[in-house]
N, C-alpha and C positions, 0 to 999 in steps of 0.2 A: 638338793633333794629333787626326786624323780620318779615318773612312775610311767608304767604304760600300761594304755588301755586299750590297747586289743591282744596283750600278750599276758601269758603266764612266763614266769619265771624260775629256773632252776640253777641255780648258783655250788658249784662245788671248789672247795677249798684243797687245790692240789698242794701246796708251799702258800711258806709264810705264814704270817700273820696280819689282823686290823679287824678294825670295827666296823660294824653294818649299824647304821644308824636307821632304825624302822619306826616311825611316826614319831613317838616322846618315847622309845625304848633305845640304847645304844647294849649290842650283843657282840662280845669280843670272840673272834671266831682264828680257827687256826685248821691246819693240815685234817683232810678227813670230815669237815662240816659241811652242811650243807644246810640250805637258805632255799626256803619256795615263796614265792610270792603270787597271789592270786592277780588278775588284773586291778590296774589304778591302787595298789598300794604303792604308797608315797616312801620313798627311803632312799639312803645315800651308802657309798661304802668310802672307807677312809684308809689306805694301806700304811702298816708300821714300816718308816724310811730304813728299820734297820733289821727287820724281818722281811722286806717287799712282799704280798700279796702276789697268790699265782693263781688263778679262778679258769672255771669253764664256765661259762654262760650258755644257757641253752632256752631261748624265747621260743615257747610256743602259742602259734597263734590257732582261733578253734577249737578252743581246747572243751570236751564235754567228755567227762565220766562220768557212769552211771552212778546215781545215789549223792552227787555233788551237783552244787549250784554252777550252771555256765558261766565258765571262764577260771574254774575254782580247780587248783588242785590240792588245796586243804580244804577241809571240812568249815571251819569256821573263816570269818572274813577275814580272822588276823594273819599275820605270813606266821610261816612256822618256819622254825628253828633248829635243828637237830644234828650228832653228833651217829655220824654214820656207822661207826666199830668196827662191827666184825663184817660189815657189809662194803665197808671203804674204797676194797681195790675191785672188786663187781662194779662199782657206780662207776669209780674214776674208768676202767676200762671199758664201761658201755658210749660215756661220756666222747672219749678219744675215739674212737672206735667210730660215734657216728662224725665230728668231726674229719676222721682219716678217710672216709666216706665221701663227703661231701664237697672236700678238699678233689682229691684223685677224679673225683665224676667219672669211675667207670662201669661200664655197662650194669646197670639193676641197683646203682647207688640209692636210689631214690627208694627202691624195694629193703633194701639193706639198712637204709636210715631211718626209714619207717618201724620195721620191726625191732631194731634199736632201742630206738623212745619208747616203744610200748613195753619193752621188755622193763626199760630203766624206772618208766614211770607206774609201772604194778612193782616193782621193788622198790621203788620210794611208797610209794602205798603199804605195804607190808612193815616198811619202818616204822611210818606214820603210827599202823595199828599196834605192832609191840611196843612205843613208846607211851604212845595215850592206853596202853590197856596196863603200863607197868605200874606195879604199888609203892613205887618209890615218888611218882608225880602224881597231883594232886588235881587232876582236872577240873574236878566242880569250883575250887577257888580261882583258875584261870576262869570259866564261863559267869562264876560271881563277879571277877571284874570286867567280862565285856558289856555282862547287864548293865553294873552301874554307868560304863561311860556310857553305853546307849541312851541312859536316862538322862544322865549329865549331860549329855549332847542335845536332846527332845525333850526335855520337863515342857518347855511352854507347850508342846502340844498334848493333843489326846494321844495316851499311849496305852494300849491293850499289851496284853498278854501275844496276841498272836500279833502282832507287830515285833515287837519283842525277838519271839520266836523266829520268826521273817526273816527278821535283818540279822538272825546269828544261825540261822540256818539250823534250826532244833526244831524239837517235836514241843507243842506247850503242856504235857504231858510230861517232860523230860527238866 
């Protein structure tokens, strides 16, 4: 298990298969997934010996979007998880793309791998929102369990509402 903390994380599932083991959650993941992990989230990845895992990693370090917490490119502290669709070969190609970039180093790479990420990371944004806005996933019972482990983790202390809020990155309103 692993984490870094000055980096976010963007994990794409080119080939294969295996498991992403993220804190006590293990998520079986294949061709077309993709994994974000915000800074200091703790997790391991495990490849099937008979499917081999083929991933793009993409650490970005500084990372601040508007209306998210620095360092955060999910909304809440958990990493998020998602099954890219019809958006698969867009990512995997921004993906390579800045790779082939950065590889080659010629002239305006730096310009080119720039607006890359920003392209791939407002389309991972867009996933994000179709996924959490669809009515087949149940949001409020995901943010009911990061209440509870927030409590589970702090009962001995004072814990308000806006504490709460704070650390999961909501409105206490919400």
């Amino acid at each position: 298990m692993h984490s870094h903390p000055d980096l976010v994380e963007i994990l794409y599932i080119s080939e294969g298969e295996g498991d992403f083991i993220i804190g006590d959650t293990t998520y079986h993941a294949v061709k077309g997934n993709v994994l974000l992990y915000n800074q200091n989230v703790l997790h391991d990845e495990k490849s099937n010996s008979d499917n081999p895992l083929n991933f793009y990693f993409c650490g970005i370090g500084n990372l601040y979007i508007k209306g998210y917490p620095e360092g955060c490119i999910t909304q809440s502290k958990s990493p998020f998880f998602l099954d890219s669709g019809e958006y698969s070969e867009k990512i995997e190609t921004y993906i390579r793309d800045i790779f082939e970039e950065c590889s080659r180093q010629s002239e305006g790479y730096e310009i080119m791998s720039y607006n890359l990420l920003v392209s791939l990371i407002i389309l991972i944004l867009r996933i994000q929102n179709e996924y959490q806005n669809s009515p087949e996933i149940n949001t409020s019972s995901n943010i009911t369990i990061e209440i509870k482990k927030f409590i589970d983790e702090n009962y001995k202390q004072d814990i308000s509402l806006n504490k709460i809020s704070d650390s999961l990155y909501l409105s206490t309103d919400y």
